[in-house]
C-alpha positions in Angstrom: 174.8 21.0 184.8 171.3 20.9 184.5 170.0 22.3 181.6 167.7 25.4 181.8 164.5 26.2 180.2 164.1 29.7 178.5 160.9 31.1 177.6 161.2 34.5 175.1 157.8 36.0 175.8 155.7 38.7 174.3 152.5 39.4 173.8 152.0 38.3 170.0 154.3 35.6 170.1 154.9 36.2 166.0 158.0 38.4 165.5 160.9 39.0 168.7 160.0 36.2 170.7 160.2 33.9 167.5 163.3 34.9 166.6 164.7 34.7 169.9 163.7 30.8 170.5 165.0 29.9 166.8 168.5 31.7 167.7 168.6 30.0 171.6 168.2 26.8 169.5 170.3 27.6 167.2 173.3 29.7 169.6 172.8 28.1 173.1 171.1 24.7 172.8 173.9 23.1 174.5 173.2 25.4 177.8 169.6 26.0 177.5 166.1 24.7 175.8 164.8 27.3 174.0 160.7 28.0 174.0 158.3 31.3 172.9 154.9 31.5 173.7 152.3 35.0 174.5 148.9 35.5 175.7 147.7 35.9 171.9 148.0 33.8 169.2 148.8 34.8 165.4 147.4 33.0 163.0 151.3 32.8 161.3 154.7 34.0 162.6 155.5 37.7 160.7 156.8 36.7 157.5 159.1 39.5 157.3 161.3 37.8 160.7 160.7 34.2 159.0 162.2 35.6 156.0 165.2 37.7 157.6 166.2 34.4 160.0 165.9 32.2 157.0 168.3 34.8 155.4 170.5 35.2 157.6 170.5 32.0 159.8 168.8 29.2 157.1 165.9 28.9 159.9 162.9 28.3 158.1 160.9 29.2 161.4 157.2 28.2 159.2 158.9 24.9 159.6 160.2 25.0 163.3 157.8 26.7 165.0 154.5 28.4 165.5 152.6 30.5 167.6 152.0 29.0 171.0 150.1 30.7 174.4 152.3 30.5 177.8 149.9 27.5 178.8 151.2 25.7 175.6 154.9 25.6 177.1 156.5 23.9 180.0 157.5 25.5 183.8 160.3 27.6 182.9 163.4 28.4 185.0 164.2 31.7 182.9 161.6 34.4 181.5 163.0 36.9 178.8 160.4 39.8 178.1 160.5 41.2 174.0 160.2 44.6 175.5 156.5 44.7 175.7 156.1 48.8 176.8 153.1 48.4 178.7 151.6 45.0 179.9 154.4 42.3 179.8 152.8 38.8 179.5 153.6 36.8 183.4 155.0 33.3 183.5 156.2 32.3 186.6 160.2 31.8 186.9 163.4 31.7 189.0 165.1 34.6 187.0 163.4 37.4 184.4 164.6 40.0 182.5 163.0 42.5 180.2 165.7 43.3 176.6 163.6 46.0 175.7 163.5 45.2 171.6 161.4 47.7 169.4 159.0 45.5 167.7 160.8 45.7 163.7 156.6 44.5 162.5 155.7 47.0 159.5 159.4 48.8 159.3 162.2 47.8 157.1 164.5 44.7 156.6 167.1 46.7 158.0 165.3 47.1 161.2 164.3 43.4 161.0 168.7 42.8 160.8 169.1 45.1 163.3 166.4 43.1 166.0 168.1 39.9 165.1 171.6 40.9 165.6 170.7 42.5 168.8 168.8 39.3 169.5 172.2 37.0 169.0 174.0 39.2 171.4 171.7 39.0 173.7 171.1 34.9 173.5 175.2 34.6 173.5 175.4 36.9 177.0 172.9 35.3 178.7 174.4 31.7 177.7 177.7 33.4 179.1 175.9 35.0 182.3 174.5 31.2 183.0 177.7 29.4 182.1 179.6 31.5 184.6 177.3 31.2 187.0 175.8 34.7 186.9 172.4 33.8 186.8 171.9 31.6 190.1 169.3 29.5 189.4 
């Protein structure tokens, strides 16, 4: 099977969609490539997420990765959207879907735990849904 290439988009690209491409490396590399990018860059991924993956996961994502714009990344065959409300960042794609994360930025570490765990979940279904053939692509 060919693998895929995922792309967790959101408009920042410093918080969800950071944590999303450190766990896809992390939880599906063997199904898919994992990449993150928005249509703004930070100047440092949120230090609260870096510090809650490193945590929980021993990603050091200041190490793995930083901020990159959707023109920093290659064609895509999937398109995850963070759950950006109001304008989604486009990429074109095969298959898209929108998780719908609250952004955890400026709340607590417990919200930051709660994001990532949803975040695993999520990376381990969609490895399932494209495993089992689910997601035609």
């Amino acid at each position: 099977m060919k693998k895929l290439k995922v792309a967790f988009v959101c408009v920042h690209n410093s918080c969800r969609s950071q944590m999303a491409e450190a766990l896809g490396k992390l939880l599906a590399t063997d199904v898919f490539e994992s990449y993150s990018a928005g249509t703004e860059l930070r100047p440092q991924i949120n230090q609260d997420a870096v510090r809650i993956m490193k945590d929980l996961h021993g990603i050091d994502m200041n190490e793995t990765q930083k901020s990159k714009l959707l023109s920093d990344i290659p064609k895509v065959d999937i398109v995850v959207t963070m759950g950006c409300n109001v304008n989604c960042p486009y990429l074109p794609c095969i298959h898209r879907e929108d998780w719908g994360l609250e952004d955890p930025s400026g709340k607590s570490d417990d919200e930051f735990i709660k994001t990532a765990r949803m975040i695993e979940d999520k990376i381990i279904d969609l490895k399932k849904r494209i495993l089992e053939g689910e997601i035609a692509i």
